[in-house]
C-alpha positions in Angstrom: -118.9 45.7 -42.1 -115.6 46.7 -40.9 -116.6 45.3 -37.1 -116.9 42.3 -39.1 -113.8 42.7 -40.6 -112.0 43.4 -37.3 -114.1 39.9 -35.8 -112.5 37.9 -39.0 -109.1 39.1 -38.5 -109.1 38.8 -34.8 -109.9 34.7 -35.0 -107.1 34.7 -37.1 -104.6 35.9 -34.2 -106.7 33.8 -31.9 -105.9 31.0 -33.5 -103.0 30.9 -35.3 -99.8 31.4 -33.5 -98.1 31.9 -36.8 -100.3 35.2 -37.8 -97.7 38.2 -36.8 -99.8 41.6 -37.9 -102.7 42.6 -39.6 -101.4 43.5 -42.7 -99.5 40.0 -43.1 -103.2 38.4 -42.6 -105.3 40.4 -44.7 -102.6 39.7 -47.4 -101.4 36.3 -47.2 -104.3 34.2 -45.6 -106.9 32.7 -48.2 -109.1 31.5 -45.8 -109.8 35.1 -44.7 -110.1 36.2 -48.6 -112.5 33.2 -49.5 -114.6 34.4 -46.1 -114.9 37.9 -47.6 -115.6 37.1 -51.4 -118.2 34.7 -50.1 -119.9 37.3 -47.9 -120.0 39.3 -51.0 -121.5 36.3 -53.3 -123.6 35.6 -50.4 -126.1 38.9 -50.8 -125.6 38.6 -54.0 -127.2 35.2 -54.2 -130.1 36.4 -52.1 -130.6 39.5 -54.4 -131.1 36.8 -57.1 -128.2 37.4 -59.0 -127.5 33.8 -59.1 -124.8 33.8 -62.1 -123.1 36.7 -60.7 -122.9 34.8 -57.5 -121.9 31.8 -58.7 -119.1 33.7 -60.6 -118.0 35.5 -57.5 -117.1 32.0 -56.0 -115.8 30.6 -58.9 -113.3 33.2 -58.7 -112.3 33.2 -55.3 -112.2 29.2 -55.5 -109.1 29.9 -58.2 -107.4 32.7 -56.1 -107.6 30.5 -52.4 -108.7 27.2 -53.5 -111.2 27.2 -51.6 -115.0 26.7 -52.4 -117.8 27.6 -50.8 -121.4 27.7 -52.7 -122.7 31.4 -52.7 -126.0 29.6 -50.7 -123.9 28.6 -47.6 -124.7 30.1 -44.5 -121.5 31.1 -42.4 -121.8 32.9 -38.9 -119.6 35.2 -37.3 -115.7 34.4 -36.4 -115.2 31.6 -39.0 -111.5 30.6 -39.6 -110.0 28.2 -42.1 -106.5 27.8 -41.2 -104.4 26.8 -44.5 -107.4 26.1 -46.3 -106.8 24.2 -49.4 -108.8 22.1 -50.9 -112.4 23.0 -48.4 -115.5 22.6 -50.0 -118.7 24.0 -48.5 -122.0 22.5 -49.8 -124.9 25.4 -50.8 -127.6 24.1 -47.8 -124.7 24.1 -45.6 -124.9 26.2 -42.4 -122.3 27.1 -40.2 -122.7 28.5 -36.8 -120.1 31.4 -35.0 -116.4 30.2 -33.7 -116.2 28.0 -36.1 -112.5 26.1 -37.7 -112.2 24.3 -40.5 -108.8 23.1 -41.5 -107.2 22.1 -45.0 -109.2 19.5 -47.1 -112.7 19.8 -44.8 -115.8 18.3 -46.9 -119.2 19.7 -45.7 -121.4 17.7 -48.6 -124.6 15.8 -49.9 -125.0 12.0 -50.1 -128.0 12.7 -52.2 -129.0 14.5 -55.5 -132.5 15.5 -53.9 -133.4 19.2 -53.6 -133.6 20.8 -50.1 -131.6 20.4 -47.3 -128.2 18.3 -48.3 -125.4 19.4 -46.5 -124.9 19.1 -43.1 -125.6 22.1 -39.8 -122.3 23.0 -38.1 -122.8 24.2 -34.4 -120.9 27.1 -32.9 -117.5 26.3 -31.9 -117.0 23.1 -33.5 -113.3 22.3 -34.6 -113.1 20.0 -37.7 -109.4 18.5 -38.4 -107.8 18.2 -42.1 -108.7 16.0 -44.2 -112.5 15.6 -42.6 -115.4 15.0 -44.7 -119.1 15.6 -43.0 -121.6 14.2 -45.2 -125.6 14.6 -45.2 -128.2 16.8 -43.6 -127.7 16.6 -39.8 -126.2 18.2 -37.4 -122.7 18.5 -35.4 -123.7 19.9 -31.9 -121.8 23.2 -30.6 -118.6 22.5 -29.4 -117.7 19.5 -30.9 -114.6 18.2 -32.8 -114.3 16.1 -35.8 -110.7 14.4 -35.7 -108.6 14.7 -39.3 -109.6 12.3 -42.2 -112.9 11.1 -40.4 -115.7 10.5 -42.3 -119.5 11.7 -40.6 -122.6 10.3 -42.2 -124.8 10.9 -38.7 -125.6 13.0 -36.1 -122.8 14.3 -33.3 -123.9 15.3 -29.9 -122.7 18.7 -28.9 -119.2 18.5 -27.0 -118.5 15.2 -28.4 -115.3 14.2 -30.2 -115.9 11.8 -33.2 -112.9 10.0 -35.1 -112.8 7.0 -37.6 -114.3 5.4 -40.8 -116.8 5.7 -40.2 -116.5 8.6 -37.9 -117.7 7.5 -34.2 -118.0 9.2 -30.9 -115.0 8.7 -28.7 -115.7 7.4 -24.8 -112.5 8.5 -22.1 -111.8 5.8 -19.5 -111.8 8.9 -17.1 -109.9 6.4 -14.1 -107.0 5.5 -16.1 -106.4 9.4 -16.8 -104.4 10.5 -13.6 -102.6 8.0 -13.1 -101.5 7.7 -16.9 -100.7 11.5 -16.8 -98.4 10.7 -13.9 -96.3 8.0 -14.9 -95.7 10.0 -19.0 -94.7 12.9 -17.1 -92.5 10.6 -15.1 -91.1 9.3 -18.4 -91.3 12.3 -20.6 -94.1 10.9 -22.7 -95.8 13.2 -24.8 -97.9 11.1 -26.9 -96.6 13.0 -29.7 -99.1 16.0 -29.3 -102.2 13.8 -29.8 -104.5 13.9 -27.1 -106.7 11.5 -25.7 -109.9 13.4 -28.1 -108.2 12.2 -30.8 -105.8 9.4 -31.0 -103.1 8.0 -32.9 -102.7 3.8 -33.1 -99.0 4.4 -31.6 -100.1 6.5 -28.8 -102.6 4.2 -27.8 -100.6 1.2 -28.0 -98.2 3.4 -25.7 -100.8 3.9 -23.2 -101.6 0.3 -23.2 -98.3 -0.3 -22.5 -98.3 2.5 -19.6 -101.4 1.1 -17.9 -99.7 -2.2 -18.1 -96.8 -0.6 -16.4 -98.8 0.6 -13.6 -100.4 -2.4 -13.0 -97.2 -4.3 -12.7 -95.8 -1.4 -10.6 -98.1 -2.1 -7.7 -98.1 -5.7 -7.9 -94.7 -5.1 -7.2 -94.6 -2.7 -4.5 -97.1 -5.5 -2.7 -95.0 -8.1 -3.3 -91.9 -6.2 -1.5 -94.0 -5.1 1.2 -95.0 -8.6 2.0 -91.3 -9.6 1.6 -90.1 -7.3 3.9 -93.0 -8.4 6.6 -91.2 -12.3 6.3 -87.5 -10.8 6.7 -86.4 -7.5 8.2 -83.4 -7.3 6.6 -84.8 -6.8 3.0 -84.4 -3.2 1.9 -85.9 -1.9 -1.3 -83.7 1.2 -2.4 -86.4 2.4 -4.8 -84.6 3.1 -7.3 -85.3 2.7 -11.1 -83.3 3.3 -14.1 -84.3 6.3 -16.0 -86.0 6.2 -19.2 -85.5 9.3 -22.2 -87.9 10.3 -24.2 -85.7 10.1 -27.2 -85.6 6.2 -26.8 -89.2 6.3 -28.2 -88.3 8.6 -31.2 -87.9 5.4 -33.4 -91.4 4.1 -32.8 -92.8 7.8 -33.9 -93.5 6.6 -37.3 -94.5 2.7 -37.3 -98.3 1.7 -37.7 -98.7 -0.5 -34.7 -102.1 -1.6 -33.5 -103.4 -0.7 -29.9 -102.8 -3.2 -27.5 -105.2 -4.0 -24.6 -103.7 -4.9 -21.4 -106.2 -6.9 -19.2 -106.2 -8.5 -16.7 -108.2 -11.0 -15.0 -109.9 -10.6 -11.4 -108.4 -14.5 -10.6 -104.9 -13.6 -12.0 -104.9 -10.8 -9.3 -106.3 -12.3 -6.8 -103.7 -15.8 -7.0 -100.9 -12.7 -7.1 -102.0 -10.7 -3.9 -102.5 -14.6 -2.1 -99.3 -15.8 -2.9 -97.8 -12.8 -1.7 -99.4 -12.8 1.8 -98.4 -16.7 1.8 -95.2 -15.8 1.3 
């Protein structure tokens, strides 16, 4: 029980940065105290003592706001960070490493006994706001982005976001050269990452791959310049951009825009620049 305890309290340092000593966290962090009152309703429920189980939770639902069905299955190193608002369904089973963050659903789409609520795999990350609904599984390792909604199946490692919630593909050849040039500008992307992305980020990496592309149609061009006359120089030299220039553009719902181009367009550039 108390190596248990030690486990519990040592995912909370692991992953909360804000989490200062062990007294602060056994104290002040109701997602630790709905893990231990449901533990306790949890052999009570399979001693048979259904009422008293069910009491148990009520309880701690009141003191953490936080509800998890005395039936639940948790595993070993589970961590809800803020945790308002979770709800844990009573088939629900939840595998070891586990975080949940504030307003998770793990529910039933139907009224049918049996198997309702959904199998979590260990390691999965599910973001606030997320609701997984309906007996399947979410494969070990994967994340859930905030406010999705999960009606199917997730393959292990995968990241799903949406309405529905749907897996998310990387377009792993634009990756270093994106890195490179928001490094180069300072963009951040606003902490989002590329597992789960925000409509302005993407519409800035849009813009970022259509940056690049215009970069090296450039550079071509004044290579091909300087082969017609010697005396062109290019210095090289760009004006600087600041990361706070895109602090106004933080909090505007843009859509993502799709830069393509077509293999004709490219082809008419790189011609008319060896013409030239």
């Amino acid at each position: 029980m108390f190596e248990r305890l030690k486990e519990d309290i040592g995912s909370v340092f692991h992953r909360d940065p804000a989490a200062r000593n062990t007294f602060e966290v056994l104290t002040n962090y109701p997602g630790l105290h709905a893990l231990l009152l449901h533990r306790l309703a949890h052999r009570i429920w399979r001693a048979d003592f259904k009422w008293l189980a069910r009491s148990i939770s009520t309880f701690s639902r009141w003191l953490t706001g936080i509800e998890i069905h005395p039936g639940a299955t948790i595993g070993r190193r589970f961590f809800i960070d803020h945790g308002m608002g979770v709800v844990i369904g009573e088939t629900t089973v939840i595998g070891d490493d586990v975080t949940l963050y504030q307003g998770v659903t793990l529910g039933g789409t139907s009224w049918n006994k049996g198997k309702r609520h959904p199998t979590i795999g260990n390691g999965v990350v599910v973001g606030a706001g997320a609701k997984i609904l309906g007996p399947f599984e979410v494969g070990e390792g994967a994340k859930v982005g905030s406010n999705s909604v999960v009606t199917k199946a997730v393959p292990a490692g995968a990241t799903v976001v949406g309405i529905p919630g749907r897996v998310v593909v990387k377009s792993r050849d634009k990756d270093d050269r994106r890195k490179e040039m928001e490094e180069r500008m300072g963009f951040d992307a606003y902490g989002v990452t590329e597992e789960m992305p925000d409509p302005v980020a993407r519409a800035m990496r849009s813009l970022l791959d259509h940056m690049h592309a215009v970069d090296e149609r450039i550079e071509k061009m004044c290579v091909a310049i300087h082969k017609v006359n010697q005396d062109y120089v290019d210095n090289g030299k760009l004006p600087p951009l600041d990361a706070e220039e895109f602090d106004c553009v933080r909090d505007d719902s843009v859509e993502p825009v799709e830069s393509a181009e077509t293999p004709d367009e490219g082809q008419r550039a790189e011609s008319g620049a060896e013409s030239r």
